[in-house]
Backbone as a chain_set.jsonl record, in Angstrom:
{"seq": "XXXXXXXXXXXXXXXXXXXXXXXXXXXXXXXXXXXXXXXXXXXXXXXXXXXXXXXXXXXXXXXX", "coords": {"N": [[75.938, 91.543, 99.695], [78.5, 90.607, 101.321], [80.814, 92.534, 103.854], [84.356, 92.561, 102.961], [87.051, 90.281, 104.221], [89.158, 91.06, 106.999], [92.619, 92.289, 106.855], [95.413, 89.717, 108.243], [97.215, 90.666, 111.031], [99.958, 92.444, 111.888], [101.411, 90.484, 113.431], [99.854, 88.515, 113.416], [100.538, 87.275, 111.266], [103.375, 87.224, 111.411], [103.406, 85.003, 113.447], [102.401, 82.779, 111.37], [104.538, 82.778, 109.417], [106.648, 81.753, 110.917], [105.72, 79.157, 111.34], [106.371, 78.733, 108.792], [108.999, 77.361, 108.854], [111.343, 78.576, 107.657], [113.776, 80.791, 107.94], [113.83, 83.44, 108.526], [114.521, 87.096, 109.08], [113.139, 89.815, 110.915], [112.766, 92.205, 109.195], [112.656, 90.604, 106.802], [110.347, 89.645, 107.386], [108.559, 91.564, 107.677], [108.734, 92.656, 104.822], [107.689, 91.087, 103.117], [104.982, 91.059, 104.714], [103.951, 93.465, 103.887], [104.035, 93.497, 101.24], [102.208, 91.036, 100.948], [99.725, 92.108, 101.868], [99.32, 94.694, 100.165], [99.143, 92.742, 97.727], [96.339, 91.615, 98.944], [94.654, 93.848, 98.624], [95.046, 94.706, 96.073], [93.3, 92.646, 94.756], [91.033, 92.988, 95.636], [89.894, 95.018, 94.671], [89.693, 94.067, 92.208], [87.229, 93.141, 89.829], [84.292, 91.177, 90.131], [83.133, 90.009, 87.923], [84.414, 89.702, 85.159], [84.886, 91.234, 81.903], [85.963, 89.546, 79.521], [86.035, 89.682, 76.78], [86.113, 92.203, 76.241], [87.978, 93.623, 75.743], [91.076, 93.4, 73.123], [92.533, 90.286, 73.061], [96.505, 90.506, 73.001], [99.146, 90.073, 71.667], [102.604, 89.048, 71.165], [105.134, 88.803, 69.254], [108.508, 87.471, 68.516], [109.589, 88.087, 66.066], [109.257, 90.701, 65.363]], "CA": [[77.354, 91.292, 99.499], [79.22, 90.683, 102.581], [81.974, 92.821, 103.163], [85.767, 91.757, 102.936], [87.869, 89.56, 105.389], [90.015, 91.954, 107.1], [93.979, 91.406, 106.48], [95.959, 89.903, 109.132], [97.798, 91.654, 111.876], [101.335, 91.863, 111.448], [101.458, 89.528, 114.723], [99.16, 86.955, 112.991], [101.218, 87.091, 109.653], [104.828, 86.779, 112.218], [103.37, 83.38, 113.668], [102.433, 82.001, 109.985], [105.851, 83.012, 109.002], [107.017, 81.368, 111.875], [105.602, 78.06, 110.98], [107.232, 77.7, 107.648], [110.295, 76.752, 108.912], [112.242, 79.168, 107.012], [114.694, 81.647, 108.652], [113.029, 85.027, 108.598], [114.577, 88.202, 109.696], [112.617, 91.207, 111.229], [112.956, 92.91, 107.997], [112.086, 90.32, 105.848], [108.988, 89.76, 107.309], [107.646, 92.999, 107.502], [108.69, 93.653, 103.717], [106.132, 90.241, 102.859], [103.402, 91.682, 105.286], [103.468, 94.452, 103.317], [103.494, 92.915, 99.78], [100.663, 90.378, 101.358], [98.164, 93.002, 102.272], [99.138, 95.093, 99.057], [98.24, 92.391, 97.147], [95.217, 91.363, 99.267], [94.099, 95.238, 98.759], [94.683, 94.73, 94.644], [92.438, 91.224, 94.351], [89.588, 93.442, 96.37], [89.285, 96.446, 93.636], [89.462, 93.551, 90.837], [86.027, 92.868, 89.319], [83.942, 89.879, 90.003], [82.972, 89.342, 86.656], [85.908, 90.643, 84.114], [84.469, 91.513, 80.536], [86.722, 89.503, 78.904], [85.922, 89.977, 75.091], [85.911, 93.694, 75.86], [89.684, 93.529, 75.432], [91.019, 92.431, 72.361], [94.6, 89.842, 73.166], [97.58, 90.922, 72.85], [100.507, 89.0, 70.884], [104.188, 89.434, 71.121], [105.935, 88.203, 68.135], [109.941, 87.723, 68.206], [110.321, 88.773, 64.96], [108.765, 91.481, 64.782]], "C": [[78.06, 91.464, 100.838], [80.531, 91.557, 102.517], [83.516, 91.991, 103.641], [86.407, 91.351, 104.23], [88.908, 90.85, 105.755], [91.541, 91.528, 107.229], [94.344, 90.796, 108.069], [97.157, 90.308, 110.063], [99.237, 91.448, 111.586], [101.924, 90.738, 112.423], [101.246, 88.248, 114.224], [100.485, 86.84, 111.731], [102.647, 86.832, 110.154], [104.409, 85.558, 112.192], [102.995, 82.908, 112.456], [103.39, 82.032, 109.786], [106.354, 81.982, 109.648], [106.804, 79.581, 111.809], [106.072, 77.347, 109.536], [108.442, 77.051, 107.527], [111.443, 77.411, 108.339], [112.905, 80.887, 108.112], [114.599, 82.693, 107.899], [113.369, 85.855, 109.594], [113.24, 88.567, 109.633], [112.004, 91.721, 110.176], [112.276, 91.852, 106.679], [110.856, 89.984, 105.84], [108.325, 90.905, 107.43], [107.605, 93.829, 106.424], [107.543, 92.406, 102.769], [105.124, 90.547, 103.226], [103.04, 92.542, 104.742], [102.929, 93.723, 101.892], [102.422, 91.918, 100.137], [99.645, 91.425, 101.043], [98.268, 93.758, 101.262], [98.358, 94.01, 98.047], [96.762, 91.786, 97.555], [94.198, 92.779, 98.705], [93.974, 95.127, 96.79], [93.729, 94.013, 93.894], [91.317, 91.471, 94.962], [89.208, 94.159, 95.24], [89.471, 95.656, 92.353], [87.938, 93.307, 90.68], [85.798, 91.352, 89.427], [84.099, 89.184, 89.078], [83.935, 89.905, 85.741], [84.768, 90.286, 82.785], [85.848, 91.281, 79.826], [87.165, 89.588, 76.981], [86.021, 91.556, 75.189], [87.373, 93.924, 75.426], [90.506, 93.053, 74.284], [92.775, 91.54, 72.647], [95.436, 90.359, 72.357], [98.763, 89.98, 72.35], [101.031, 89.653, 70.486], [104.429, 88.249, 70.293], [107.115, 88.747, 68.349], [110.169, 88.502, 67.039], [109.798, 90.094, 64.412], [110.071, 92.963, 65.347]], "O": [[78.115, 92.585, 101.343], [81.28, 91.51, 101.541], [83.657, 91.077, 104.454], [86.289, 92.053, 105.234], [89.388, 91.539, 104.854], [91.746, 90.414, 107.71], [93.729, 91.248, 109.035], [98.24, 90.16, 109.498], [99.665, 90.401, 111.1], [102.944, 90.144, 112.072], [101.923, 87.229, 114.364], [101.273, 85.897, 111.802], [103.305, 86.172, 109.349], [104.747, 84.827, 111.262], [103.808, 81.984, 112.453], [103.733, 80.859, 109.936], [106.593, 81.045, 108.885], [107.694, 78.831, 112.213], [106.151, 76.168, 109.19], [108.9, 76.41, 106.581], [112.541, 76.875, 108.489], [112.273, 81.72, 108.761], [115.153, 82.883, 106.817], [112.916, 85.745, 110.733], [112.367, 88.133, 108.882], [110.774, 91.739, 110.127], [111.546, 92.283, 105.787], [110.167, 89.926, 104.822], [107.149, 90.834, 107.071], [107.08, 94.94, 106.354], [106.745, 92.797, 101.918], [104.157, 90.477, 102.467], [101.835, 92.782, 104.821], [101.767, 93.476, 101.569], [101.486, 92.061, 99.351], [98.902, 91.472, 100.064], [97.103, 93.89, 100.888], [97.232, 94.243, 97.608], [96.003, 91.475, 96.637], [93.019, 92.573, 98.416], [92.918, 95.442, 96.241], [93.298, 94.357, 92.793], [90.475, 90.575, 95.034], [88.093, 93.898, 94.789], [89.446, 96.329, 91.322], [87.396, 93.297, 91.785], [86.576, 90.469, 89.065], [84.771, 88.157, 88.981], [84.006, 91.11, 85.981], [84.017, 89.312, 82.735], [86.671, 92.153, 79.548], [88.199, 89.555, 76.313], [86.002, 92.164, 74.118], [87.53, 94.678, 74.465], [90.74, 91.869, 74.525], [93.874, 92.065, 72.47], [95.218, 90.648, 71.181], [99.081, 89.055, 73.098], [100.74, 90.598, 69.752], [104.085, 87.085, 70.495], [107.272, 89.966, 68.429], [110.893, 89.498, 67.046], [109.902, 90.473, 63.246], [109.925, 94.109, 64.923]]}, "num_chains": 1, "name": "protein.A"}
């Protein structure tokens, strides 16, 4: 199992920013770099395979 891509730098993740064309404070990119690499860090400790019958669904009914 190889291990994981490591995130990128807040430098690399400025110039991506930087190419979307969208007018990005300071601040707002460094509160995406965070939520990036949080969720890069949550989609590592998920399970390859999910046991999905182990679960039984869940249903929300209005009227209840």
């Amino acid at each position: 199992m190889s291990s994981p891509k490591p995130p990128p730098t807040l430098d690399e993740f400025r110039a991506r920013a930087a190419l979307t064309g969208l007018t990005l404070t300071e601040e707002d990119i460094g509160h995406l770099y965070k939520g990036y690499v949080g969720l890069l860090a949550q989609m590592e400790r998920m399970p390859v395979r999910w046991a999905w019958a182990a679960e039984p669904p869940h249903v929300f009914r209005a009227d209840e």
